[in-house]
C-alpha positions in Angstrom: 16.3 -21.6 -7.9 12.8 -19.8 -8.3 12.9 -17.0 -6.4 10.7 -15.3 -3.9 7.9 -12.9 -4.5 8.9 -9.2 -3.3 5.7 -9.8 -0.8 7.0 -12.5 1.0 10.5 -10.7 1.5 8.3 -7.9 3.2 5.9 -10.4 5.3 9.5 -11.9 6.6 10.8 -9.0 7.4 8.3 -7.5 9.5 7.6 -10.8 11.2 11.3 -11.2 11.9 11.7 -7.1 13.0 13.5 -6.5 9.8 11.1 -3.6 8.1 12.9 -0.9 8.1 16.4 -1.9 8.1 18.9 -2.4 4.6 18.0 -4.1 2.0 19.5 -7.9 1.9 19.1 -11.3 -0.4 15.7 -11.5 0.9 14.6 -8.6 -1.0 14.2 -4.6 -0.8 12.8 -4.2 2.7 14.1 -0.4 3.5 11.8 2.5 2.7 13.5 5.5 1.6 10.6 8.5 1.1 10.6 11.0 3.5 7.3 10.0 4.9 5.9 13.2 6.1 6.4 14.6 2.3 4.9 11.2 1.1 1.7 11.8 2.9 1.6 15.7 2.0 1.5 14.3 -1.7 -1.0 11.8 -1.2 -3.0 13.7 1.1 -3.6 16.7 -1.4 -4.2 14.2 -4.5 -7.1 12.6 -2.3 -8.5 14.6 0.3 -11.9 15.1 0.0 -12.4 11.3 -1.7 -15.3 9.4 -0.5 -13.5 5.6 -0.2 -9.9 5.4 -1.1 -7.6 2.1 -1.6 -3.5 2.6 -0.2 -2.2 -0.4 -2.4 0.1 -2.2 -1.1 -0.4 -0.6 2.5 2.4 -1.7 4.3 2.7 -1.2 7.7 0.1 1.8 7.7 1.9 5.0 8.5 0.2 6.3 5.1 -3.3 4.8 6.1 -3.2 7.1 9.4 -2.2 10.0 7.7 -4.6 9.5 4.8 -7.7 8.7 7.4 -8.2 12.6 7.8 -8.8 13.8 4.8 -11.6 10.7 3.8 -13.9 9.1 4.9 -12.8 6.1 4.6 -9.5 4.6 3.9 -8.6 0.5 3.4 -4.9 -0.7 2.7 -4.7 -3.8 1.1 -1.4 -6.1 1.3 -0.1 -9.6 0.5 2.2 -9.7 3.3 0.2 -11.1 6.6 2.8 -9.6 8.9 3.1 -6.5 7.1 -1.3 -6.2 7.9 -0.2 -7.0 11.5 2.1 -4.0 11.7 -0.6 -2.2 9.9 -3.5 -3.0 12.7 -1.1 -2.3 15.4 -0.1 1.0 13.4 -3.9 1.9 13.3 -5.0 0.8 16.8 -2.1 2.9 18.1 -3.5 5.9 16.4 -7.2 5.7 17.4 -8.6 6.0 14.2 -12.0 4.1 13.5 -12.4 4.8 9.3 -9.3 2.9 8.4 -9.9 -0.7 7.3 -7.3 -3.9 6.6 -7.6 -6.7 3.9 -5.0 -9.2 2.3 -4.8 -9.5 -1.2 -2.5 -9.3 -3.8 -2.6 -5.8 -5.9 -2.9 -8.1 -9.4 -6.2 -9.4 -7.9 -7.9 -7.0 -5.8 -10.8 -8.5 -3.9 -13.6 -5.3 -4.0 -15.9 -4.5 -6.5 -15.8 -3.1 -9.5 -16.2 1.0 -8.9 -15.7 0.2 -5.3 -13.0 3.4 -4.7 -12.6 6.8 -6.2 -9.5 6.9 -4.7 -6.4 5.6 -4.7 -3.2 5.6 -3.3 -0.1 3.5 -4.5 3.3 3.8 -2.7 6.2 1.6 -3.9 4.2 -1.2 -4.9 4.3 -1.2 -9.0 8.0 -1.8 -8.7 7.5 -4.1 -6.5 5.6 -6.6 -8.8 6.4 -8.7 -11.3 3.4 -7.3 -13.8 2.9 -3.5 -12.8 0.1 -3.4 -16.0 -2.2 -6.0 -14.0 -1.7 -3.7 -10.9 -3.2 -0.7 -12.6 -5.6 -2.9 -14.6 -7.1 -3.7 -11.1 -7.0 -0.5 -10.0 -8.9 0.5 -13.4 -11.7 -2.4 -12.6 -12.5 -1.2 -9.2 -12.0 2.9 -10.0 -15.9 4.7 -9.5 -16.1 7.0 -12.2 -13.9 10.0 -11.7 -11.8 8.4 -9.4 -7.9 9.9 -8.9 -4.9 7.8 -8.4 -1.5 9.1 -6.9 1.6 6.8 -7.3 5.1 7.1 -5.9 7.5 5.1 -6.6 11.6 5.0 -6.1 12.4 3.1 -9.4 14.6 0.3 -7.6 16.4 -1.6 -10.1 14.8 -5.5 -10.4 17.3 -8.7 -10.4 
């Protein structure tokens, strides 16, 4: 039985009202970083950046937090219904420099030296080749562009 990509156990889980709750046999769907520390760290690692990328944006608390301290922030995601929780995330907040695409992190669809930011939260662990995640990130990196990672080193099956 081939089994599902981890972006498609997210996209069913926030379509179905799932995000947030236990993991099951669909996939790691729970969050476990104490989010207001999570934004502190990427916050200070960015703040000041001109055009920043949240790979792997989820369902946007970190793009809100991350919209003051740029000027603009996009969040990028596989998962459709994860970019729907996103949009409603960012409408809710009022915020008018946040934007949305859908993509997969392996394939990012911006230009190269697009962002001289970068902000990646649980998403290398969450693909199968973490290497052409930060490949990408390398391809569209301006020059002197930072990148902040966090991840929670779940074990893969």
């Amino acid at each position: 039985m081939r089994r599902r990509s981890t972006w498609q156990a997210y996209d069913d889980a926030a379509r179905t009202g799932r995000y947030g709750s236990p993991p099951d046999d669909a996939g790691e769907v729970a969050r476990s970083a104490d989010s207001e520390g999570e934004a502190a760290f990427f916050s200070s690692a960015v703040a000041g950046r001109r055009r920043i990328l949240d790979v792997g944006c989820g369902p946007g608390g970190l793009l809100v937090a991350l919209a003051d301290c740029v000027k603009a922030v996009w969040g990028i995601d596989a998962a459709p219904s994860m970019l729907g929780l996103a949009r409603q995330t960012v409408t809710a907040s009022g915020i008018a420099n946040v934007y949305l695409a859908r993509g997969l992190a392996e394939a990012l669809p911006f230009a190269d030296g697009a962002f001289d930011g970068f902000a990646i939260s649980g998403t290398l662990e969450s693909v199968a080749d973490p290497a052409a995640v930060l490949a990408e990130v390398a391809r569209v990196s301006a020059p002197g562009a930072v990148a902040a990672s966090l991840e929670w080193d779940r074990p893969q099956s």
